[in-house]
C-alpha positions as CSV (number, residue, x, y, z in Angstrom):
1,X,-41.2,-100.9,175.3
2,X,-45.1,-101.5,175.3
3,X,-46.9,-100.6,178.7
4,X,-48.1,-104.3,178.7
5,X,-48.0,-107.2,176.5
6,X,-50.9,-109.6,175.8
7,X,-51.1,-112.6,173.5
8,X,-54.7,-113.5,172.9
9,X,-56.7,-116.4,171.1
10,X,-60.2,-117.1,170.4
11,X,-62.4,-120.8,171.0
12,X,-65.5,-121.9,170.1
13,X,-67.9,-122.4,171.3
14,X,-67.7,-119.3,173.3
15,X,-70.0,-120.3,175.9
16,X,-68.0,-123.8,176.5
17,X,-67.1,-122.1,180.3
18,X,-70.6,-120.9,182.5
19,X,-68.3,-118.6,184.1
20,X,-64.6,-117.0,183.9
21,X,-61.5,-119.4,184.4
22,X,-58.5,-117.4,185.8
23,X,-55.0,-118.8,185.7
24,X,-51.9,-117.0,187.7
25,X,-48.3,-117.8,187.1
26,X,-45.2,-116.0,188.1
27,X,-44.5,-115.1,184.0
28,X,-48.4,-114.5,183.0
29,X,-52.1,-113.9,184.4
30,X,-54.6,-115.7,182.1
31,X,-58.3,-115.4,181.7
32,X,-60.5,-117.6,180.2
33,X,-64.0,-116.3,179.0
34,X,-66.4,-115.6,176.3
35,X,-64.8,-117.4,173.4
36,X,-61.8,-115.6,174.3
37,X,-58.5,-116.3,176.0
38,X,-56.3,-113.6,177.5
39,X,-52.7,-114.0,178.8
40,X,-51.3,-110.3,180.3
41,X,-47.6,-111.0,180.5
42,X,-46.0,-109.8,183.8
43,X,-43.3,-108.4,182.2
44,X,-43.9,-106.3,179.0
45,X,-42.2,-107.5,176.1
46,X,-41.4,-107.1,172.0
47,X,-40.9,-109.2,170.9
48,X,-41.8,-112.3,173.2
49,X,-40.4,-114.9,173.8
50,X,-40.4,-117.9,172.1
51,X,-40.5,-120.3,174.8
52,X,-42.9,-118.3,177.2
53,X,-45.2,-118.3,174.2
54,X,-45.3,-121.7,174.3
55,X,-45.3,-121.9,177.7
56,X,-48.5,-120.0,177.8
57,X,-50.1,-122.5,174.6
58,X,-49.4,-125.2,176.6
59,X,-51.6,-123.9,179.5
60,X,-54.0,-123.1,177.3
61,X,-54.4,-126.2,175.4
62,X,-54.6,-128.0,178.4
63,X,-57.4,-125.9,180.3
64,X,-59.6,-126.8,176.7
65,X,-58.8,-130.1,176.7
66,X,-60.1,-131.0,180.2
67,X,-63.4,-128.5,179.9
68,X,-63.7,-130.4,176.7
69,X,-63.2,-134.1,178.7
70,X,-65.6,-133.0,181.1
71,X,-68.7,-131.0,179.1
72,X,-68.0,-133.5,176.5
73,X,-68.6,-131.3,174.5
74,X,-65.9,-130.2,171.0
75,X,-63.9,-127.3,170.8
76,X,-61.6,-125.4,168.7
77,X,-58.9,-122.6,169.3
């Protein structure tokens, strides 16, 4: 069992967010920064599962979509 499991993407553009976005859930911490999104799972797992993974996509799509709606400015994962 790994020490820690994290699922992680990438966005353009990177600077879309002047500072770190942080999301906390019971399953997952997320950080949003740099062109780069980070979800540490609170429970390590291999593999994971299917519906927390898209659980977590969800979140994420979401949090682009409204920076998006409000820099008005496009973005891509």
């Amino acid at each position: 069992m790994p020490d820690r499991t994290e699922l992680e993407w990438t966005y353009k553009p990177a600077g879309l967010f002047e500072e770190a976005y942080r999301y906390t859930d019971a399953e997952y911490n997320l950080v949003v920064e740099n062109g780069r999104v980070v979800a540490t799972l609170t429970t390590p797992q291999e593999p994971v599962d299917a519906g927390l993974e898209e659980r977590v996509w969800s979140r994420v799509d979401s949090i682009l979509r409204v920076k998006v709606l409000q820099t008005n400015r496009l973005s891509t994962l």
